[in-house]
C-alpha positions as CSV (number, residue, x, y, z in Angstrom):
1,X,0.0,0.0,0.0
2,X,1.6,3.4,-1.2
3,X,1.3,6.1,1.7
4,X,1.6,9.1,-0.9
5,X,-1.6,7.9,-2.5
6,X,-3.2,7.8,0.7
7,X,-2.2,11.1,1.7
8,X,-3.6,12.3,-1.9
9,X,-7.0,10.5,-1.0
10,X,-7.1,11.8,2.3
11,X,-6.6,15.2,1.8
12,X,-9.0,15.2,-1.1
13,X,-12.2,13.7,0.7
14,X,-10.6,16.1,3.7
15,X,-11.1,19.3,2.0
16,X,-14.1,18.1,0.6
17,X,-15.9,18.1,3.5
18,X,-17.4,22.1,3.4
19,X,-19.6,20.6,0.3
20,X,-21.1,18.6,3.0
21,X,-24.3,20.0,4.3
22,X,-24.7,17.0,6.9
23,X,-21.4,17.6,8.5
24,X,-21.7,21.7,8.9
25,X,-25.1,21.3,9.8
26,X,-23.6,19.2,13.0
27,X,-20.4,21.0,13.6
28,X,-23.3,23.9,14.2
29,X,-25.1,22.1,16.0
30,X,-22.3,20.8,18.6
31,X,-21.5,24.7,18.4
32,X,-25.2,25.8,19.5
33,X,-25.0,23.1,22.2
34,X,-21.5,24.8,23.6
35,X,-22.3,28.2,23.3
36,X,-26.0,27.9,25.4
37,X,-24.5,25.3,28.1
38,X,-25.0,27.4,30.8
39,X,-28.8,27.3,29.4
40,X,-29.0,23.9,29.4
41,X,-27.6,23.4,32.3
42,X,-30.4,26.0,34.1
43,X,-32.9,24.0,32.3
44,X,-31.7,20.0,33.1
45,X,-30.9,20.9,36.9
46,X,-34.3,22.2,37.0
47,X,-35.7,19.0,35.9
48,X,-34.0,16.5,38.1
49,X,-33.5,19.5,41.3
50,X,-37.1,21.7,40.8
51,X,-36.1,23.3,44.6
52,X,-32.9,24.8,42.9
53,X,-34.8,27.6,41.3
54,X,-35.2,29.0,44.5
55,X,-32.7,29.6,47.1
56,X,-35.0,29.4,49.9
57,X,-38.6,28.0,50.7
58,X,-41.0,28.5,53.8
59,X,-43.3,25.7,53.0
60,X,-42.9,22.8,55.1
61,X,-44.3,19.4,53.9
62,X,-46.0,16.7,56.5
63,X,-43.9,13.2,56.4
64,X,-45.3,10.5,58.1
65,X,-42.8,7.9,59.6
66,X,-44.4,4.7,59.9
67,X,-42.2,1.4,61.5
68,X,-39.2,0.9,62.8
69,X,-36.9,3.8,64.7
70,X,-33.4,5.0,63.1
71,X,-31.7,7.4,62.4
72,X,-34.0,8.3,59.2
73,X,-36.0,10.0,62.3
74,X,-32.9,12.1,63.1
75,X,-31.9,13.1,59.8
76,X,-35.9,14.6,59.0
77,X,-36.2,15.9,62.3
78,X,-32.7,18.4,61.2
79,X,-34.7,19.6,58.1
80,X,-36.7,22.8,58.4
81,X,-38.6,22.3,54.8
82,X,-40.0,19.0,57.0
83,X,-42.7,18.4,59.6
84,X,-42.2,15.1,60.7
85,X,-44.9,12.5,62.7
86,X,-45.1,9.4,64.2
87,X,-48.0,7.3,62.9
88,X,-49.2,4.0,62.0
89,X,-48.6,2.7,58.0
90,X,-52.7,2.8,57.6
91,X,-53.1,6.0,59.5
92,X,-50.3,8.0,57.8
93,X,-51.8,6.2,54.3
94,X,-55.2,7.1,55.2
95,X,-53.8,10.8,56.1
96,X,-52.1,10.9,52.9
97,X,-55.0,10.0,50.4
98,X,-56.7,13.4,52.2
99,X,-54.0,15.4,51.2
100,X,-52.9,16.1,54.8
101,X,-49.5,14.6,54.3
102,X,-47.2,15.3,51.5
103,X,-45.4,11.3,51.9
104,X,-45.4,8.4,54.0
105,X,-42.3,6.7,54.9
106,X,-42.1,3.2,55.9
107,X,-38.8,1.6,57.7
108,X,-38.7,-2.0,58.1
109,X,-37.4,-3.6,61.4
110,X,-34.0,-4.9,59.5
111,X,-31.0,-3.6,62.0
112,X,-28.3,-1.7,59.8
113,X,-25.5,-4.4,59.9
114,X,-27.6,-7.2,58.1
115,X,-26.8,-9.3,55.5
116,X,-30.1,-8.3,53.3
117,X,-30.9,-4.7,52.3
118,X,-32.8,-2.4,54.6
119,X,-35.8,-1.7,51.7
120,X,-37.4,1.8,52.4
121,X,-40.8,2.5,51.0
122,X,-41.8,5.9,50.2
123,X,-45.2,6.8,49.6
124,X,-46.4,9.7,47.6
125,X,-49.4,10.7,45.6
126,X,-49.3,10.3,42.4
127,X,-49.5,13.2,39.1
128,X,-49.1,15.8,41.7
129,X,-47.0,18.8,41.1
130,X,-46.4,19.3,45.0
131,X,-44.7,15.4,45.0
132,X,-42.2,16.5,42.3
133,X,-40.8,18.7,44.4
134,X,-41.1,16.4,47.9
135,X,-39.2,13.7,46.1
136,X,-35.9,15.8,45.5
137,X,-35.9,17.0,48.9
138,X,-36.4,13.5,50.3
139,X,-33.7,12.3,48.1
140,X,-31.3,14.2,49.7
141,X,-32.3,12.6,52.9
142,X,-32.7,9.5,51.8
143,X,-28.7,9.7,49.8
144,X,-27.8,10.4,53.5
145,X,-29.5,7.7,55.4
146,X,-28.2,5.4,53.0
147,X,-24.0,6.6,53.1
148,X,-24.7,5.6,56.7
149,X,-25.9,2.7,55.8
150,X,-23.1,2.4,53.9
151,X,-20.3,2.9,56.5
152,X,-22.2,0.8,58.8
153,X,-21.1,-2.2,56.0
154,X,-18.2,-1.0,54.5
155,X,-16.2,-4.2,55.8
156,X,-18.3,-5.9,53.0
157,X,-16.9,-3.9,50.4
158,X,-15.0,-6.2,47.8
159,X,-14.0,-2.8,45.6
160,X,-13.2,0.8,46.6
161,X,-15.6,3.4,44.6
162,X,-13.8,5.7,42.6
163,X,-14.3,9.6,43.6
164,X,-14.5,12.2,40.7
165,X,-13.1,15.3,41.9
166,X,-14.2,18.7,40.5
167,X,-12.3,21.5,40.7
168,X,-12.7,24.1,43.5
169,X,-14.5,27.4,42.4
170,X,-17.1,30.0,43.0
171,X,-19.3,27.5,40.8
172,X,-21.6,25.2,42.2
173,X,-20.8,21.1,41.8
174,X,-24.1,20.7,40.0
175,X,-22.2,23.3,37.3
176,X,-19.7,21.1,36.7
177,X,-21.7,17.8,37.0
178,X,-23.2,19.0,34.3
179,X,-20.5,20.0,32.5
180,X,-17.8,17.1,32.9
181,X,-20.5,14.6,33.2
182,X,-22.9,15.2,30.1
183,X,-21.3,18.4,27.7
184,X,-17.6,17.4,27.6
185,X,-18.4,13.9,26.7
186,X,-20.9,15.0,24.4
187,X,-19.0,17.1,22.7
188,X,-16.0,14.8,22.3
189,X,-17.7,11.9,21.1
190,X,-20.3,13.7,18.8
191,X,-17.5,14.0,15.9
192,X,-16.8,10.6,16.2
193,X,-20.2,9.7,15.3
194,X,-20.5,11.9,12.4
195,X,-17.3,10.7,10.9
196,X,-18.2,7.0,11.9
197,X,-21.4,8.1,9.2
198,X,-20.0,10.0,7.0
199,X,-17.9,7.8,5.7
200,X,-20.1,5.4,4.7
201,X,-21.7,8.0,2.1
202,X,-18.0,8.2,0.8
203,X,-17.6,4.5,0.4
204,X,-21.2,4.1,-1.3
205,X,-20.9,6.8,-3.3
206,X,-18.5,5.2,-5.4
207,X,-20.9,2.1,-5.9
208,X,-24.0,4.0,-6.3
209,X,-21.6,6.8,-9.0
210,X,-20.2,3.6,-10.9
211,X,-16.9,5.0,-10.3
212,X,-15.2,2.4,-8.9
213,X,-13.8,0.1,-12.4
214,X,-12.6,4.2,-12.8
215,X,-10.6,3.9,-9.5
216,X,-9.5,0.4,-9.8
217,X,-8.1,1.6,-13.2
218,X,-5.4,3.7,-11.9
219,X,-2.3,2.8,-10.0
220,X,-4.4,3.9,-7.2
221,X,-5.8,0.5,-5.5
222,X,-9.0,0.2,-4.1
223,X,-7.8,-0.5,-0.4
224,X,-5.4,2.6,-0.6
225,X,-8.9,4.6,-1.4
226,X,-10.7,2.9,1.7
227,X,-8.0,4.0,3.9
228,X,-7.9,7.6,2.5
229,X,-11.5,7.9,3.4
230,X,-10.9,6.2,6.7
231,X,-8.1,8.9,7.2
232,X,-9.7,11.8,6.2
233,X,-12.9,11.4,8.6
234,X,-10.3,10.3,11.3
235,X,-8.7,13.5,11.4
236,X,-11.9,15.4,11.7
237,X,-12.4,13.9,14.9
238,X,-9.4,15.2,17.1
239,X,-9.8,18.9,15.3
240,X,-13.6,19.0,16.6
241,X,-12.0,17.6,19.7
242,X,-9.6,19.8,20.7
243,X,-11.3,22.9,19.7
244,X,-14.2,22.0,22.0
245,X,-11.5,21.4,24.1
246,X,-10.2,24.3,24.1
247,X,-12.6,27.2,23.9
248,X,-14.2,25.2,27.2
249,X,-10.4,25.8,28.5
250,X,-10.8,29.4,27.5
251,X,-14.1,30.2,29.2
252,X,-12.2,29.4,32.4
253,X,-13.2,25.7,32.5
254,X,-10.4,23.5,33.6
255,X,-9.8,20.9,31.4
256,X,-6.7,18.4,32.2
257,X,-4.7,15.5,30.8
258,X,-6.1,16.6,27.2
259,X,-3.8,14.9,25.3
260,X,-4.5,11.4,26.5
261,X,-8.2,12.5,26.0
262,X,-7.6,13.2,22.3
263,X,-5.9,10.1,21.9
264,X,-8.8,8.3,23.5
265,X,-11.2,9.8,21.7
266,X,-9.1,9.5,18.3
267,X,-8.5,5.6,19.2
268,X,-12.2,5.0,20.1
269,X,-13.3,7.0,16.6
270,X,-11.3,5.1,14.5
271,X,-13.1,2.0,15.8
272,X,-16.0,3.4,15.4
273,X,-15.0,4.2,11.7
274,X,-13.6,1.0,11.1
275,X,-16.8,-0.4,11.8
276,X,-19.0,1.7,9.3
277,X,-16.6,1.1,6.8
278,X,-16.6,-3.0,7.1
279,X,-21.1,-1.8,7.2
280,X,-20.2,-0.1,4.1
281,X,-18.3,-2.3,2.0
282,X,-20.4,-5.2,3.0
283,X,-23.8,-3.7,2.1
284,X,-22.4,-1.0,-0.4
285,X,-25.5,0.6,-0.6
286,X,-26.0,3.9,1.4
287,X,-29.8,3.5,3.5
288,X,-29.2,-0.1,3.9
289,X,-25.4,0.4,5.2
290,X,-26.5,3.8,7.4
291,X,-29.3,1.9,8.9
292,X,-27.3,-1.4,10.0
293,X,-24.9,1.0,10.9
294,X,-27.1,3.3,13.5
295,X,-28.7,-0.5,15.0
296,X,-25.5,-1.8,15.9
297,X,-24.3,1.3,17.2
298,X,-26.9,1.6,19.6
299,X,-26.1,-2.0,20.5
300,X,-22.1,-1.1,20.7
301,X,-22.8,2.2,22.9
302,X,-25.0,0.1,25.0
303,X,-22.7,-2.3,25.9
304,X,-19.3,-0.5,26.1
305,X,-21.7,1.8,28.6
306,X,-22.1,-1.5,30.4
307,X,-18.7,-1.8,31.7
308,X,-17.3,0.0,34.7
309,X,-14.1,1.2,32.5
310,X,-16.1,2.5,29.2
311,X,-13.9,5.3,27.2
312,X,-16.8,7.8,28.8
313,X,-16.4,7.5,32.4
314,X,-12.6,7.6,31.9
315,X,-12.8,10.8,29.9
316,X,-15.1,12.0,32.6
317,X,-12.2,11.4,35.5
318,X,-9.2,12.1,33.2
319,X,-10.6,15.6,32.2
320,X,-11.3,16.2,35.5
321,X,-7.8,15.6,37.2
322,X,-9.0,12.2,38.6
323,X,-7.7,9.3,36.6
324,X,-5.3,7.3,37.5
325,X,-4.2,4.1,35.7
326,X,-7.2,3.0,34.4
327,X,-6.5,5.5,31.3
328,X,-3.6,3.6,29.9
329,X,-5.6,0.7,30.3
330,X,-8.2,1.7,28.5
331,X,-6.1,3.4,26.4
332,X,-4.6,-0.2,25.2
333,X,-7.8,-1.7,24.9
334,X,-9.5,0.2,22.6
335,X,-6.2,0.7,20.9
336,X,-6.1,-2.9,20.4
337,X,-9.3,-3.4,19.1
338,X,-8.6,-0.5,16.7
339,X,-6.0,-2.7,15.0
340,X,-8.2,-5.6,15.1
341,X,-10.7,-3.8,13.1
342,X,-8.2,-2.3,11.2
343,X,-6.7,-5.7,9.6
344,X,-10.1,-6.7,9.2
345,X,-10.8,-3.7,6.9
346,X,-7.4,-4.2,5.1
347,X,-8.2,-7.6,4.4
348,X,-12.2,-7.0,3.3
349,X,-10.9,-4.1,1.0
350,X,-7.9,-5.6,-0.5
351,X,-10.8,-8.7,-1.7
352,X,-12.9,-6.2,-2.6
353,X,-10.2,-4.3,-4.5
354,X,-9.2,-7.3,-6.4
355,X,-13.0,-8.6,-7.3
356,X,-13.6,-5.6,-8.7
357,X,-10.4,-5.6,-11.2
358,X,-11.3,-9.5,-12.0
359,X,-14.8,-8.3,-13.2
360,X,-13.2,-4.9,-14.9
């Protein structure tokens, strides 16, 4: 395989890329989500935290506590958003379907160092506005209650949970929850996805343009155009990458180990690219190709998600400041099965290649 013709096909399908509505449509897209992300993030905390809208409240919601005594009792009592009482499960029910009580809580008579969970039941009307709001607030309770029942059985633990730390500002953490754990990974990984599909309108083209006995013709071969495409989409990704990167750095966001995170994310695209180009050249035919394509990535994304070292949570920590060595790890993996779906390619292409000069 001659690198120079590469290198020509690259750069051609590279600059190419500003007759492509579809991908400047989504590089202003990605750009609409960056510039309103303090917007969003107003709008998302709102729906998971309605009681951050306002800094303070006077209303104070009835709970009823119904069953066994702990420290639950102790960690209501300390609220002043909370009136708490002492009832019966059918009288604090009963209460409850009259309105006169905003939640019931029940707490079963398991001591806190058993083997099975302590299961808490919370009752709450249902399609009520007023419940939306009780929920979050007993959430926060409830997250308490349950790190002490946590410490209570921390001899149990067979694995130490990782902590994410965000860096220390005027913001507040839900800020950069937001912004570490949904925008920077979206951001990053949205240009692998558009490359991943782009190039399967460049492979298909040349099938559906009858332009491939052209290319076949030429001391160009048919698996130096396949990697040409593959290259030029490939290096779209770390450009988006870093720039996202980068302006985020400029607006006084702290962004750290960021060239291990291009490399990740450059690694993990190229796999993803690899695979739409194998979709490609099997199917050669663009709807059929993009929609096997989309189904298995939702099936991919799902279970690379799955696992407790996926490419997302350790771009999460690493851009953060809180990876450790779990990102050359990862880093190997998907490295390795880049090149595994790269000889694949090479192989598929090269038959292709010489198929198409047998029937030329």
């Amino acid at each position: 395989m001659n690198a120079r013709h590469v290198g020509i096909i690259a750069k051609k399908e590279f600059f190419g890329l500003n007759h492509e509505k579809t991908i400047l449509l989504a590089v202003l897209l990605q750009l609409f989500v960056a510039m309103f992300s303090s917007f969003l993030m107003v709008g998302l905390t709102s729906m998971y935290d309605p009681s951050s809208l306002s800094t303070a409240t006077r209303v104070r919601y009835g709970i009823a506590l119904a069953g066994s005594s702990s420290t639950l009792d102790h960690l209501l009592g300390e609220r002043a958003d909370f009136q708490v009482y002492r009832m019966d499960l059918s009288t604090g029910i009963a209460a409850l379907e009259e309105r006169k009580l905003a939640a019931v809580i029940y707490v079963p008579p398991t001591p806190p160092d058993a083997q099975e969970p302590v299961q808490v039941t919370l009752y709450t009307l249902q399609n009520d506005i007023q419940t939306a709001v009780v929920q979050v607030k007993l959430k926060e309770v409830l997250l308490e209650y349950e790190k002490e029942l946590r410490e209570v059985r921390e001899t149990r633990l067979s694995a130490t949970p990782r902590d994410v730390r965000f860096p220390a500002g005027p913001r507040s953490e839900g800020f950069y929850e937001f912004v570490y754990g949904l925008l920077i990974p979206l951001l990053v990984f949205m240009p692998a996805i558009i490359a991943s599909s782009l190039i399967i309108d460049m492979i298909t083209e040349e099938y559906q343009h009858h332009t491939l006995e052209t290319l076949v013709s030429t001391p160009v071969s048919f698996t130096e155009v396949v990697w040409g495409k593959v290259l030029a989409c490939e290096l779209l990704v770390p450009v988006q990458a870093g720039a996202w990167l980068l302006l985020l750095a400029a607006n006084g966001i702290p962004v750290a180990n960021l060239l291990p995170v291009l490399l990740l994310v450059s690694l993990s695209s190229l796999a993803l690219i690899l695979l739409s180009a194998l979709t490609a050249l099997h199917y050669r035919e663009r709807t059929a190709a993009q929609f096997i394509y989309s189904t298995a990535l939702v099936v991919v994304i799902l279970v690379v998600i799955a696992l407790p070292g996926n490419p997302l949570n350790v771009i999460v920590r690493a851009v953060s400041g809180s990876s450790g060595m779990d990102l050359a790890g990862t880093l190997g993996i998907v490295g390795a099965a880049s090149l595994a779906l790269a000889a694949v390619t090479h192989r598929y292409a090269e038959r292709i290649g010489r198929e198409a000069q047998l029937e030329s």
